[in-house]
C-alpha positions in Angstrom: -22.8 -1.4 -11.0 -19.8 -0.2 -12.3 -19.4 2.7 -9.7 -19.8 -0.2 -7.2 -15.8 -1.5 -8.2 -14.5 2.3 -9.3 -13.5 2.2 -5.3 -11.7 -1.0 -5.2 -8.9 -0.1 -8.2 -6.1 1.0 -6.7 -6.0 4.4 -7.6 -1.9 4.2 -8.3 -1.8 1.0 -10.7 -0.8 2.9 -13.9 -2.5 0.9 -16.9 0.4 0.6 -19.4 3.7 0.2 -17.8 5.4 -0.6 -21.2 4.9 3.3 -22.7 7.1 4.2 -19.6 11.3 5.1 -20.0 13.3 4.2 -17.6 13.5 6.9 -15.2 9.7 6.8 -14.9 10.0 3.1 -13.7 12.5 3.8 -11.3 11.1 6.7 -9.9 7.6 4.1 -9.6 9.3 1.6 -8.1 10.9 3.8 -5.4 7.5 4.9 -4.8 5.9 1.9 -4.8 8.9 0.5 -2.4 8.3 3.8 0.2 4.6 3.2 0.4 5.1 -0.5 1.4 7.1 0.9 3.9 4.5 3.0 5.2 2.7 0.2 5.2 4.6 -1.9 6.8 5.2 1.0 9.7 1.2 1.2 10.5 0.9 -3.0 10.5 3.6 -3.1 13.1 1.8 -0.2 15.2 -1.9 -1.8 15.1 -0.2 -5.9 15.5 1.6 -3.7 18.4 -1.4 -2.3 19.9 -3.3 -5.2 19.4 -0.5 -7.6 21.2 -1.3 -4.9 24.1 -4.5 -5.1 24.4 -4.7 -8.8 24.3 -2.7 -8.8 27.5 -4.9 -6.8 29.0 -7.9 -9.5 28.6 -5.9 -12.6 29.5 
């Protein structure tokens, strides 16, 4: 059962954020910030291709 939710933990969550200095946060947060921007970049694509393809079926 367990195994069942091991998949659905994001894999980068870090468990205790308050043994971290500094440095280490900022360096997280920067990473967390470019992912979201990844992120972001594939949503726009798929909305874009998806707007597209609606118009083709209207």
């Amino acid at each position: 059962m367990d195994e069942e939710f091991e998949g659905l933990k994001p894999a980068f969550a870090p468990k205790a954020l308050h043994n971290w200095n500094i440095e280490d946060l900022e360096a997280y947060i920067k990473r967390l910030e470019d992912e979201i921007q990844r992120v972001q970049s594939a949503l726009e694509t798929k909305t874009a291709v998806a707007d597209a393809a609606k118009g083709l079926f209207k």
